[in-house]
N, C-alpha and C positions, 0 to 999 in steps of 0.2 A: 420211785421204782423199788427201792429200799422196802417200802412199806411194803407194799405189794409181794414182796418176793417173802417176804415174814410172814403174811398174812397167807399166803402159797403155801407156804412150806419147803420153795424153793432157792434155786439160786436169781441173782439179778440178772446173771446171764439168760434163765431160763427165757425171767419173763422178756428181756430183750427180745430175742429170739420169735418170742410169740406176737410181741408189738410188730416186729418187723413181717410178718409173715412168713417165718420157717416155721419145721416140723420143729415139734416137740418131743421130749424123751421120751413120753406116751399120752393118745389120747385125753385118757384120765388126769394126766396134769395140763393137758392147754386145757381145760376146763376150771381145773384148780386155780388158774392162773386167769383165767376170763371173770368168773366166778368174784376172786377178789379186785380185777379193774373194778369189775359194778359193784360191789359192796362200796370201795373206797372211794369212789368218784373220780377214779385217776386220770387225769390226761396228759396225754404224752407231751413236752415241752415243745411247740414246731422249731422254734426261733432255735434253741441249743443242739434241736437234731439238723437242722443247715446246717450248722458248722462241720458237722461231721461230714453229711451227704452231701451238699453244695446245692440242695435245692432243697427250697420250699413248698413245692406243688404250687404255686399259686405267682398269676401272671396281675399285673396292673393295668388299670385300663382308665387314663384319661381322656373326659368328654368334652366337648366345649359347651353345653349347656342342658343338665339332665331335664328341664321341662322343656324341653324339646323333643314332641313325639319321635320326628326323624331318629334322632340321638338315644332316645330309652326304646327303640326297638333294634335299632345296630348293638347295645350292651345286653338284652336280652339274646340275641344271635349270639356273642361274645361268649354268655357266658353257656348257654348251651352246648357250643360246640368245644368249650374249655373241661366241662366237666363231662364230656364224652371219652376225652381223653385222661382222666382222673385228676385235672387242674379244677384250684378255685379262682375268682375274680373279685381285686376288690376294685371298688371301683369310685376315682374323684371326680366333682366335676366343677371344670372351672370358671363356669357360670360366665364366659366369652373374657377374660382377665387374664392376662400373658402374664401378671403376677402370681393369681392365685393357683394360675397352671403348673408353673416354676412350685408354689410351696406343695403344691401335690404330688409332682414328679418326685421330687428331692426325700419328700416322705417314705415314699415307696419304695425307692431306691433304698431310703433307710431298712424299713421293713424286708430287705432281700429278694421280693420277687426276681422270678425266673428271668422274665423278659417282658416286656412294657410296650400298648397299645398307646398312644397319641395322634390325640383329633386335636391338630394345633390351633392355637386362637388366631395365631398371627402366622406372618409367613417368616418372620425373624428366626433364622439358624440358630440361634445362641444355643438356644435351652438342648436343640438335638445333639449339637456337639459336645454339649458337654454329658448328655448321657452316652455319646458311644465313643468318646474320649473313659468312660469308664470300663466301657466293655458289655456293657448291658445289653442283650438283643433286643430291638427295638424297631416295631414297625408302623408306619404313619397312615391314618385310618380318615376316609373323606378328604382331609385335605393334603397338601404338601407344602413344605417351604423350600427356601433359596438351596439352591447346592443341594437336596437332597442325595444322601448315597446308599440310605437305607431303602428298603422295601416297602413302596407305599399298595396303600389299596384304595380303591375307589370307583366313582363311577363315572361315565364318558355321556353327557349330556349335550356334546355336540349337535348328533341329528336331531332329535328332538327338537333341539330350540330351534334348528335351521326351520325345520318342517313349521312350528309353530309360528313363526316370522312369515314366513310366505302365504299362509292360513291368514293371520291376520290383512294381509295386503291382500290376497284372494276377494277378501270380505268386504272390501273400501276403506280400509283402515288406516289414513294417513299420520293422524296424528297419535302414536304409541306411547306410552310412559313406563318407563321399566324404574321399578324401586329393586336396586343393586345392594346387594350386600358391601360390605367394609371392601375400601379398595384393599387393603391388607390381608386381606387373606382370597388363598389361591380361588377358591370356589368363587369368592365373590368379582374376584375381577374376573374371571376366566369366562361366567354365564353372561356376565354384560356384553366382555367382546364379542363373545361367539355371536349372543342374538342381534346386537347393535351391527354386528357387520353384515350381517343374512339382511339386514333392512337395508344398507347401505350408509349405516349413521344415521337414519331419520328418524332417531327416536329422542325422548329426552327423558333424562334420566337423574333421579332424586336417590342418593344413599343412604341405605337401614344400616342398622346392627343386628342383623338377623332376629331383630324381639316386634314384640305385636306391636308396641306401642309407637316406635320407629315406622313400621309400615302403615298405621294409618295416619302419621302426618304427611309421612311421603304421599299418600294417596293424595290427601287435602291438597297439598298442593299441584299435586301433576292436574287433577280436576280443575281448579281454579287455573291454571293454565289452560284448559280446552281439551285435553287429551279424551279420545273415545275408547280407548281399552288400554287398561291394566295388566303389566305381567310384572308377577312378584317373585323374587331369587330365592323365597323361603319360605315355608308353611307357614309361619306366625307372622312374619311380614304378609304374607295373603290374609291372613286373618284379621291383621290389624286394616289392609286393603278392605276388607268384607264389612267391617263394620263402620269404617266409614262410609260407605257408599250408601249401606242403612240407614245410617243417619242423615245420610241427604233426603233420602225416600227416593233415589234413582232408582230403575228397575235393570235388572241384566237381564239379556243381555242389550235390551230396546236402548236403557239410556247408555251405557257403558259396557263393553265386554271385562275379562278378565279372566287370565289363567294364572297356571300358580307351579313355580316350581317343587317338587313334592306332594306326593299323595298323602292322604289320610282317611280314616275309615269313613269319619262324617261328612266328604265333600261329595260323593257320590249320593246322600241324602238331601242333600240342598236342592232348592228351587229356584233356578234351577242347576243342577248338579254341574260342580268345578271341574273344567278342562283343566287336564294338569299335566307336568312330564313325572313318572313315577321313578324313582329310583330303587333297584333291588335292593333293598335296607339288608332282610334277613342275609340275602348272600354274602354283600356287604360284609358283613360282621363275621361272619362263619369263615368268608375265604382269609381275611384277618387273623383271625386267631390260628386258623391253622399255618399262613404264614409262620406267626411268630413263632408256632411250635416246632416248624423246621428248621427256623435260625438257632432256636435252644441246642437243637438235636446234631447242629453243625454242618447242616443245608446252608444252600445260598439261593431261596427261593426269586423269581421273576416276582415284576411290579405285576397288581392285577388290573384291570381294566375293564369292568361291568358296563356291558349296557342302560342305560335311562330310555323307555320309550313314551311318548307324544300319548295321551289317552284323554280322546277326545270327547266329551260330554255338549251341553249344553252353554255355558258360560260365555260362549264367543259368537254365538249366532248362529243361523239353521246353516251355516255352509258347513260346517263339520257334523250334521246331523245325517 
C-alpha cells in the first residue's frame, strides 16, 4: 500500500480509502490511485483485512463427493447464489471420508471463512460440534447428523419413494431389491426405510457407498437372487446398476425394471429412458447458501425442506407409461 501510495503521490490513507470504496479527495486522484493498483499489480492482502473487518467474503462449502453430478450441481447453485450476494466459495471435497472431511473443515476454518456449508459423510456429531463449539455459522446441506441443532437443508423424498413402491407392486412386482446407501449416513438409511416400509419389508436389500462401483455389485447380486426390479439410492449407484444389467444383456424393462433415486441429464436419453425421483439440486443449494447468509447476518433461519418428485419414464414398464 506504501508503494502504491508513492507511486500516487499520495497518502496510504488515501489509497486505503479507495481500496475500501469511499470518495476520494478528488476524482483525479481515485484515478491516480487506480492507475498505480494496475501499474504495480497490487492486491489487497484478504487474510490481514479479516482481522480488521472480521470477514473475508468468502463462505466454505464441504461436499461429500465432487464427481458426484448430484453434488457439482448443489456447489454450482452454492456458489451462484454466494456471489450474488458479493460472497466467494471455496470449496472441499471429501470424496465420502469422515476423515478427509474433518482435514477440510479444519482447513477452512483456518482460512477464516464467514460460515461453512457441510454435506456430512457420516451421521457422527463430532466434527459439527466442534465447528459450533467455535462459533462458526454452519449449515448442513443434503444430509444431517445425530442432535443436530444447526440449520439443515434438504430434500423430503418421502412421497416419491411411497408412490414408487406402490407403482412397482401395481406392476406384479414382488420380488424388489433396493441397493441402499451407507447405513451411516441420514439419506442412506432414511430412503431405505421410507421405500422398504411403503412395500411392507418385502424388499431385499444389498448396501452401496453411494459410488458406481458399489452399485453394480449390489446389482450382481440382488439378480442372482431372482429380484425383477432395481431401485438404486443414488445416481452412480443406478449407474453402476445400468451397467451391470448391460452386461448381462438383460433388456429393461421386459427382463428387469429399475429406477433410480436422482435425476441426471442423460437418463432421459436412454432406451429406454430412467424413472427416477428428482431432487431440486439447484434450489437445494441456493436455499443453503442463503441460509447460511442469514446466520452470518445474526438470523436464526428454519430448517428447509424441498420437495423430491416421482418422474416417471419408461424403465419400470408400460404401467407408468
Amino acid at each position: 500500500m506504501k508503494d502504491v501510495a508513492q507511486h500516487a503521490g499520495v497518502s496510504t490513507a488515501t489509497v486505503s480509502r479507495v481500496l475500501n470504496g469511499h470518495a476520494a479527495p478528488t476524482p483525479e486522484t481515485r484515478e491516480r490511485v487506480l492507475a498505480a493498483i494496475e501499474e504495480l499489480g497490487y492486491r489487497p492482502n484478504a487474510l490481514a483485512r479479516s482481522l480488521r473487518t472480521t470477514s473475508t467474503q468468502t463462505l466454505g462449502l464441504v461436499i461429500s463427493d465432487l464427481l458426484n453430478p448430484f453434488f457439482a450441481e448443489i456447489a454450482r447453485a452454492v456458489e451462484d447464489e454466494a456471489r450474488s450476494h458479493g460472497y466467494c466459495v471455496v470449496i472441499g471435497n471429501a470424496d465420502e471420508s469422515a476423515e478427509q472431511e474433518a482435514t477440510y473443515v479444519r482447513t477452512l476454518l483456518d482460512r477464516r471463512v464467514d460460515g461453512l456449508l457441510l454435506c456430512p459423510a457420516t451421521d457422527d456429531p463430532s466434527l459439527v460440534r466442534e465447528v459450533s463449539a467455535g462459533g462458526v455459522p454452519l449449515v448442513l446441506l443434503d444430509r444431517t447428523v445425530r442432535g443436530a441443532t444447526c440449520p439443515v437443508v434438504r430434500a423430503d423424498g418421502s412421497e416419491a419413494l411411497t408412490a414408487l413402491a406402490r407403482r412397482l407392486v401395481g406392476a406384479g412386482h414382488s420380488r424388489i431389491g433396493v441397493i441402499a446407501g451407507p447405513p451411516d449416513t441420514s439419506t442412506g438409511r432414511e430412503r431405505s426405510d421410507v421405500f422398504t416400509g411403503a412395500l411392507g419389508g418385502a424388499a431385499q436389500i444389498v448396501h452401496g457407498d453411494f459410488r458406481q462401483e458399489s452399485g453394480s455389485q449390489a446389482a450382481a447380486k440382488l439378480i442372482d437372487d431372482g429380484v425383477t426390479a432395481l431401485v438404486a439410492m443414488d445416481n452412480l449407484m443406478g449407474l453402476g446398476a445400468l451397467g451391470e444389467i448391460k452386461a448381462r444383456g438383460l433388456r429393461i424393462p421386459h427382463d428387469i425394471a429399475i429406477a433410480v433415486f436422482d435425476d441426471q441429464p442423460w437418463f432421459p436419453l436412454l432406451d429406454p429412458p430412467i424413472t427416477v425421483i428428482a431432487q431440486p439440486t439447484v434450489e437445494m443449494g441456493r436455499a443453503a447458501a442463503r441460509s447460511l447468509l442469514a446466520l452470518i447476518d445474526g438470523q436464526q433461519p428454519d430448517d428447509v425442506r424441498l420437495s423430491a418428485k416421482l418422474v416417471l419414464r419408461g424403465s419400470c414398464g408400460e404401467a407408468e407409461l
